[in-house]
Every structure is written in structure tokens, then in C-alpha cells.
N, C-alpha and C positions, 0 to 999 in steps of 0.2 A: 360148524358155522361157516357157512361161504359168503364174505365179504366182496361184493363187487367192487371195481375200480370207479367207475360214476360214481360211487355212492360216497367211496371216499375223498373223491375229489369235491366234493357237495359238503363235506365237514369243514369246519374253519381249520385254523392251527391252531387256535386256543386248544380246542376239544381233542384234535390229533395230539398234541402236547401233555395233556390229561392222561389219556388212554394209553400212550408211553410210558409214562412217570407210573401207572398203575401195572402192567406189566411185569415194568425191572422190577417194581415191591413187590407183586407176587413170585415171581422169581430167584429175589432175594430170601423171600420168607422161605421156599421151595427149599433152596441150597442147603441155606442153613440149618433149616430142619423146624422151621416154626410149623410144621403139618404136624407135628406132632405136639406141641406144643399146645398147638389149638385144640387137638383130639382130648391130650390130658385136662383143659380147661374145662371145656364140655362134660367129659368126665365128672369132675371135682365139683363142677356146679349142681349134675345130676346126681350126682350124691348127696350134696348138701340138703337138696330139697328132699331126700328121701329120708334121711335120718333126721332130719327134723320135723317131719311130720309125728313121730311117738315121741322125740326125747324134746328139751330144749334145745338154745341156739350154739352155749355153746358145749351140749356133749355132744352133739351135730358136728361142730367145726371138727371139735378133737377125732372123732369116731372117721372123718373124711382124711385129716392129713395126718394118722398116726401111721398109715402105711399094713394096718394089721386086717383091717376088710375092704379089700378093694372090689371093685365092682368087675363087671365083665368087657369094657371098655379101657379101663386101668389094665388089663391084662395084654387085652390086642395091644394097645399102647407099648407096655413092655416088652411084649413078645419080635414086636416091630423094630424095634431101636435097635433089641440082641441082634436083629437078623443083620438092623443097617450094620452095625459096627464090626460084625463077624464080616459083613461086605469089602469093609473097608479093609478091614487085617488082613484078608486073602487077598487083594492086590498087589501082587507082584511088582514091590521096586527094582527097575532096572535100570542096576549102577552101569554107567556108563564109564571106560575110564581110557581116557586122552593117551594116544600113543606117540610122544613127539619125535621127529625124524632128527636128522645129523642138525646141527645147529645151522645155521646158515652165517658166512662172516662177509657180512658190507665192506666193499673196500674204504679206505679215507678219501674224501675229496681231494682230488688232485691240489698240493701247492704250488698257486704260483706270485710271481711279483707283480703289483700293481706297478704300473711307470705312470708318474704323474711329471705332469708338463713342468717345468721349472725354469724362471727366468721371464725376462719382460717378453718373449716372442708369441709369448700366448695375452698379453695384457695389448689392449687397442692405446694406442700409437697420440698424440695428441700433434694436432697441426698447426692448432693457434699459439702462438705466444703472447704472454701472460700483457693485462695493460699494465701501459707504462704512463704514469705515475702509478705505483698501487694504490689500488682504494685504500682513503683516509675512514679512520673508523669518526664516528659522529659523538 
């Protein structure tokens, strides 16, 4: 499917927003393996309606999830997953393993003495002299 650029520019963002959020789901579903999941539903449903047509509902149910007559979709189903899972076991993990060099040693920050100013030569000077009478308190 070839999606022109006009044509998406002609969509709101409502709808690009949509068609996003449905993507990542199908993608999620992809990952994690709901494709089969779905395949087995399908399955289990066409079964249901096949043994229930001679038996009742529920030697229908039982005869569907006892596992002992599966259909030919239960099969692909099964045969599917062996292959994913065999897929996954032959994946090669490679250990990686950190080779650390000579250690490296920081020197200490040099110490030294702060000299702080001391004494009135650093305090500003006063020129006025105080009034005289001092103020009377009230």
C-alpha cells in the first residue's frame, strides 16, 4: 500500500493519532505472539461449531479443549510455536565480558591555606562622629 505525502497531510491528527496507537497494538500483539493466539481462537471456535453440530453443547465444549482431537489448524498452531521457540533457543547469547585496564589513581586536590583578611583594615572607616547629646530614648 503506497501512502502519498498530500494525502497525509489532508488527515487530521486526531486520525494520524488513531492509526498510530493501532500500529504499536498490532505490533505489540506481533511480538508477543498474539498471531497465534488468534490462530488458536479461530481454531477452537471452528471446532466448537463442528462438534456441536451431532453432539450437544457441552460434549462440544469438552471434545474442543480436552486436547485429544485437535483439528488441522491446532496443528499448524502447534507445529508454529515448536519452530518459534526452537528459534529462540538457537540464538546465540554472546557473553560479553569487560576487560578492565591498570586502575587509574586521581591525585588529591592540592592543599592549601585560605588567608582571610583580619582586622579593621578590611571594615570601612566611619568619618562622622557620633551626636552629641545621644539620643534620649522616648
Amino acid at each position: 500500500m503506497i501512502v502519498h505525502l498530500a494525502a497525509l497531510r489532508e488527515l487530521s491528527t486526531p486520525v494520524l493519532s488513531r492509526l498510530a496507537r493501532l500500529i504499536v497494538f498490532f505490533a505489540a500483539v506481533q511480538i508477543l505472539g498474539g498471531h497465534w493466539l488468534a490462530l488458536q481462537s479461530v481454531a477452537w471456535v471452528g471446532m466448537l461449531a463442528t462438534y456441536s453440530r451431532g453432539e450437544n453443547l457441552v460434549a462440544a465444549i469438552e471434545k474442543t479443549f480436552d486436547g485429544e482431537h485437535p483439528c488441522g489448524l491446532c496443528k499448524v498452531v502447534k507445529k508454529g510455536l515448536k519452530e518459534e521457540h526452537k528459534q529462540q533457543e538457537s540464538e546465540v547469547i554472546v557473553k560479553l565480558e569487560a576487560v578492565l585496564g591498570m586502575t587509574m589513581h586521581v591525585p588529591a586536590p592540592c592543599q592549601m591555606e585560605w588567608k582571610y583578611r583580619t582586622g579593621v583594615s578590611c571594615m570601612a572607616r566611619r568619618s562622622l562622629a557620633p551626636p552629641t547629646p545621644p539620643p534620649q530614648a522616648a
